[in-house]
N, C-alpha and C positions, 0 to 999 in steps of 0.2 A: 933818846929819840923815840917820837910817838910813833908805834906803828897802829894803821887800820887794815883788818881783815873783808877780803872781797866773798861774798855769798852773792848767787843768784837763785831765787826760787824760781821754779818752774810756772809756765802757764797751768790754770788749774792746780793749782797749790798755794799752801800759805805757811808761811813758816812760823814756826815757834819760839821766840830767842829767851833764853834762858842765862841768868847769870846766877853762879854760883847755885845752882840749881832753882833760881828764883824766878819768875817769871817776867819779863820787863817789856814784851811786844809784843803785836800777833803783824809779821810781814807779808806785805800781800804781794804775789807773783815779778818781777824785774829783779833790778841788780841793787842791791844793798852793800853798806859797809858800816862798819864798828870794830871798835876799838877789843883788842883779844890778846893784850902785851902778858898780861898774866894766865894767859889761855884758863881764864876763870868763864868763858862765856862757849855757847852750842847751841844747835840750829834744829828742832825738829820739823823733818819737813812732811807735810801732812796733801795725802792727794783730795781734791774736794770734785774729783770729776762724776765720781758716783755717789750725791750727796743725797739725793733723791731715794736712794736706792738703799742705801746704807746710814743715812742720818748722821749721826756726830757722835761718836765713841763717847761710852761715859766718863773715861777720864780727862777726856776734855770737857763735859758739863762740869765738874768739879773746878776745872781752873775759870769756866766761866762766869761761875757762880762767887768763886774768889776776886773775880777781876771782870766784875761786868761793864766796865768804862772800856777797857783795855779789848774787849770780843764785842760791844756793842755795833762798829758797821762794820762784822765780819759773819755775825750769826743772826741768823730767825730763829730764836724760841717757840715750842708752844706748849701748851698744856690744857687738858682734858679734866675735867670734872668727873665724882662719879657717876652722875648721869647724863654724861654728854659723849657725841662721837663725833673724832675729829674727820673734816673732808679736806682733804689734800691738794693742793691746786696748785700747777705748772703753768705757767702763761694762762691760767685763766682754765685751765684742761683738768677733769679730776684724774688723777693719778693715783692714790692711796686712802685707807684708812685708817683711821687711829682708834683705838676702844678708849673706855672711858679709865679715869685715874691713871693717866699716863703721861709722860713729860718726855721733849728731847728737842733736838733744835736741827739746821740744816746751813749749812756755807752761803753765804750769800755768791751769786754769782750773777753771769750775764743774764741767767730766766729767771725772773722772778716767782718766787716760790709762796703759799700763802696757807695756811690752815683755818680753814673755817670749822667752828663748832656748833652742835645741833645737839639740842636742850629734849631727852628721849624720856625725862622722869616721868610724865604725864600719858604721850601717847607714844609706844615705840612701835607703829605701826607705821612702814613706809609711805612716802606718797607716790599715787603709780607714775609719776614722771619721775624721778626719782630711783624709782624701782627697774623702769623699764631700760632707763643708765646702767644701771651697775650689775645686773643678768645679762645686758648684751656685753659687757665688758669683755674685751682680749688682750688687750697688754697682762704681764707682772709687771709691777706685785699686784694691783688693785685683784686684778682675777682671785689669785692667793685669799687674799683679803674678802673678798665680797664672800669666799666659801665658807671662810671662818666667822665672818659676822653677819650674816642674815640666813635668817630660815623661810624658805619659798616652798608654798604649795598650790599648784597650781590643780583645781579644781576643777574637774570636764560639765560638760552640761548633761544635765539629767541626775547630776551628785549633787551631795547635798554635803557639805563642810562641818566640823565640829572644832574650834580650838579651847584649848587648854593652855594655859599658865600655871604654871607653878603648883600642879596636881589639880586645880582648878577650873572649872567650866566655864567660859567667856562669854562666846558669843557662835551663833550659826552663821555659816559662811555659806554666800551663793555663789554660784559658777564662774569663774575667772581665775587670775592668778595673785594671789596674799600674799606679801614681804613684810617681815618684822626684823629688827632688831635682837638679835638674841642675848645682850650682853645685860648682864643682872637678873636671870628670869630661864627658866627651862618651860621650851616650849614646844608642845606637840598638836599635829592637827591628823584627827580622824575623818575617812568619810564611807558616807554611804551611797548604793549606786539604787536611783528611784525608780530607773527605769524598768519595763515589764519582764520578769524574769522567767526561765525555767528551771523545775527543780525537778532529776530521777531519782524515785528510788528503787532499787533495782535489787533481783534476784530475795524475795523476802518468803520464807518458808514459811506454810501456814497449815495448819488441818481444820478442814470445815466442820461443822456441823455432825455430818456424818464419818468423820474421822479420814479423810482424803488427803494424803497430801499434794498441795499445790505451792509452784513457784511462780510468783505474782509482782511483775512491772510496775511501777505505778509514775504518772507524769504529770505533774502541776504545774501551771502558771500562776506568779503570782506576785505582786510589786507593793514595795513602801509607801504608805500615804501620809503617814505621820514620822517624820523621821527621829525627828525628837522626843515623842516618846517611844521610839522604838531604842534610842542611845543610852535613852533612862534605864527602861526597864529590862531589857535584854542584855546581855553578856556575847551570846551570838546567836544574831536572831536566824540564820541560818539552819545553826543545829536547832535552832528549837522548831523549829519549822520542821525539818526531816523529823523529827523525834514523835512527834502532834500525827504527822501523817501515817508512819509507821504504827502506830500504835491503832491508830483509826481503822489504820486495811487490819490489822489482825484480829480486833474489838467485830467489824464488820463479818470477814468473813466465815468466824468462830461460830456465828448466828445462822449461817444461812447452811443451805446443801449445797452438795455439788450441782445438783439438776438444778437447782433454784438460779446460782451464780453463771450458769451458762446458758438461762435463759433471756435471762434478763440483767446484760451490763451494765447498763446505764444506773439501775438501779444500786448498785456498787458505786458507782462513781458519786452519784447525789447524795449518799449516805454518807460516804467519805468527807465530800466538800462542805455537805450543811456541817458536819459536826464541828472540821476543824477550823472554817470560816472564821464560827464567832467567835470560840479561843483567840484566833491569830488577830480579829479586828481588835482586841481589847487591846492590844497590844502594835499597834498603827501599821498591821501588814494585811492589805486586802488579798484573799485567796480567787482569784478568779476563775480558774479550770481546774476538773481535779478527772483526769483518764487513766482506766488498767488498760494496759496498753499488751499484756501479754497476758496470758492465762496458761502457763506450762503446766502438764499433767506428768506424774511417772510412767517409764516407761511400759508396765503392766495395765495400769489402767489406761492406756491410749489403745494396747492391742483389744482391751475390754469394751469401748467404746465405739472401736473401725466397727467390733461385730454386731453391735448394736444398731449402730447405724445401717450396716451391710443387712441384716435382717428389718430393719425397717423400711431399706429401700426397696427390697425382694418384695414383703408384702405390699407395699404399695403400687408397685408392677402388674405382682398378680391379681389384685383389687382392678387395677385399671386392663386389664386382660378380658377377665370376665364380665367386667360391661359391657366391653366391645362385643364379645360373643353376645352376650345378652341382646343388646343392638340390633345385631346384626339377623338373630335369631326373629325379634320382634319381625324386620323389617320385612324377612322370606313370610312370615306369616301370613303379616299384611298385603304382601304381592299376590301371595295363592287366593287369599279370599276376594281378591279383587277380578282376579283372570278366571274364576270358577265360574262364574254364572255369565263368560264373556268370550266367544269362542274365536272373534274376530282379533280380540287383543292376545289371549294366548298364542294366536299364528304366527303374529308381528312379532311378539318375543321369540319365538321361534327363526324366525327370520332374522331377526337384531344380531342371535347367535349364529346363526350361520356366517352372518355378515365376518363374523369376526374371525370365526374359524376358518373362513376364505380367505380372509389378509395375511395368515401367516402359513400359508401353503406353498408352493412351488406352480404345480401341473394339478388343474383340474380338469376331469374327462367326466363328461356327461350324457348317458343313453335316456332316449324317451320320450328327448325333448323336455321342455318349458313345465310339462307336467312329472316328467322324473327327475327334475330339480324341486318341484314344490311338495314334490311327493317322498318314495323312500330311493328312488335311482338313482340315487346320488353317490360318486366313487371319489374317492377324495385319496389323494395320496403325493405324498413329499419327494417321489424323484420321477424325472422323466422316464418313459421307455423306451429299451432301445430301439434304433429303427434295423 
């Protein structure tokens, strides 16, 4: 008697039937029967719900590859070139990436699944629509994916971009955001910031001229105008910049005296910026300002200098003293020789002072009348008497 064996594969599953460990079906989801009298035949049953997700085990590419009639409406194949990258598409939606020289396949099911390939041996520089996909990307795996296969720099305004391939110098990059493909190629992107900068250098010990030592500030502005050759030529143009300036305040103020540098700052600072300007333009960084911004003294020569000063201000006090005396002396001279030969105006000035001397009395008492006021009976005093 023949007997048949009942299997049912699951929804979202496809069975495997295998005889004799041979491969003879690939059964798709319902209820199946076959013949198993010799129990020479077995079922693998395979889940295809995360096919997406997980693609098709390699040892199922192997029986596919054995029996591609037998998995033809059961699998999507794809495969990648080395210079190509596969784009993954669910109902038309990208999902995934694939690098290049790769191969694998996916269950067919109810979403139609699709790989497209893009040919990167020429330019493997994103397009920004393109680009602007797969950075906004949040699902996995694509997210996954997008970290591992693209390199993105995104460039502010006022920077100025540098990339490299393969140790290689490419091309200058302007402000925006670059996406490349990274796959076949190492690649790095530099940048520099063009905008107006400031640079301190700060706390730099020096001894002037006359052997002083001084702690010296110093504050530059000063911005890239060539950026490219400043990528060339410089290593970092930074330090070379501090390096130009320091040496300049020391070269400087090695030259001058202390009285000289504290007379005249501006002079320090012109000296400073002519010298290191044209060094730094040859090398595409214009110096625009160059300010000492401090002038520190040790703490013996500051008590040396209060008294200097303290004695300088003293004489110019007493200078302004004895002119006034001087003035003042001219002025009585000048009155006397006027009121001497003028017996009318001497009386008035007489009178002018009385005036005055009467405003700030109390009680005046007067005998004599009108002629012992204008004369000497005059009695003047600051408190009343009793009655």
């Amino acid at each position: 008697m023949f007997f048949k064996t009942k299997t049912i594969v699951p929804e979202a599953h496809r069975g495997l039937l295998f005889k004799n460990e041979q491969l003879t079906a690939v059964l798709p989801a319902g209820l199946h029967y076959y013949g198993n009298w010799k129990k020479d035949h077995r079922i693998q049953l395979i889940n295809t719900s995360q096919t997406l997700k997980e693609g098709v085990a390699e040892d199922i590419l192997v029986l596919a590859d054995l029996h591609p009639a037998t998995f033809a409406e059961h699998l999507y194949t794809w495969a990648t070139g080395e210079h190509e990258v596969g784009l993954v598409y669910q109902n038309g939606v990208l999902k995934d990436l694939k690098a290049p020289a790769q191969r694998g396949a996916y269950w067919r099911n109810q979403r139609s699944i699709e790989v497209r390939t893009l040919d990167i041996s020429g330019d493997f520089k994103l397009p920004k629509a393109l680009a602007s996909q797969l950075l906004a990307a949040k699902e996995q795996p694509l997210r996954s994916a997008v970290g591992a296969a693209l390199v993105a720099a995104p460039i502010p305004d006022g920077h100025s971009g540098f990339l490299e391939v393969d140790g290689e110098q490419c091309e200058m990059l302007t402000s925006g955001t670059h996406v490349w493909w990274q796959f076949n190629h190492s690649i790095k992107v530099t940048q520099l910031d063009c905008r107006l900068q400031n640079m301190e250098v700060n706390g730099q010990e020096i001894l002037t001229k006359d052997r002083v030592g001084l702690r010296i500030n110093l504050s530059a502005m000063w911005q890239i105008v060539d950026p490219q050759q400043v990528k060339v030529t410089l290593a970092d143009h930074k330090d070379y910049l501090y390096r130009e300036l320091q040496l300049a305040l020391r070269a400087v103020v090695s030259t001058q005296t202390l009285d000289e540098l504290l007379a005249d700052k501006n002079l320090l600072n012109q000296t400073i910026q002519q010298t290191v300007a044209e060094k730094a333009a040859a090398y595409g960084i214009d110096l625009k300002t160059v300010g000492a911004r401090d002038i520190v003294l040790p703490g013996e020569m500051k008590a040396i200098l209060a008294q200097v000063v303290e004695a300088e201000k003293k004489a110019e006090a007493s200078l302004i003293r004895r002119r006034e005396e001087t003035h003042e002396t001219r002025s009585l001279h000048n009155t006397a020789k006027v009121m001497e030969g003028n017996p009318v105006l001497l009386r008035l000035k007489e009178l002018d002072v009385l005036e005055k001397i009467a405003a700030r009395i109390s009680t005046l008492n007067v005998y004599g009348g009108l002629d012992g006021v204008m004369n000497d009976l005059v009695k003047l005093t600051d408190k009343p008497k009793a009655a």
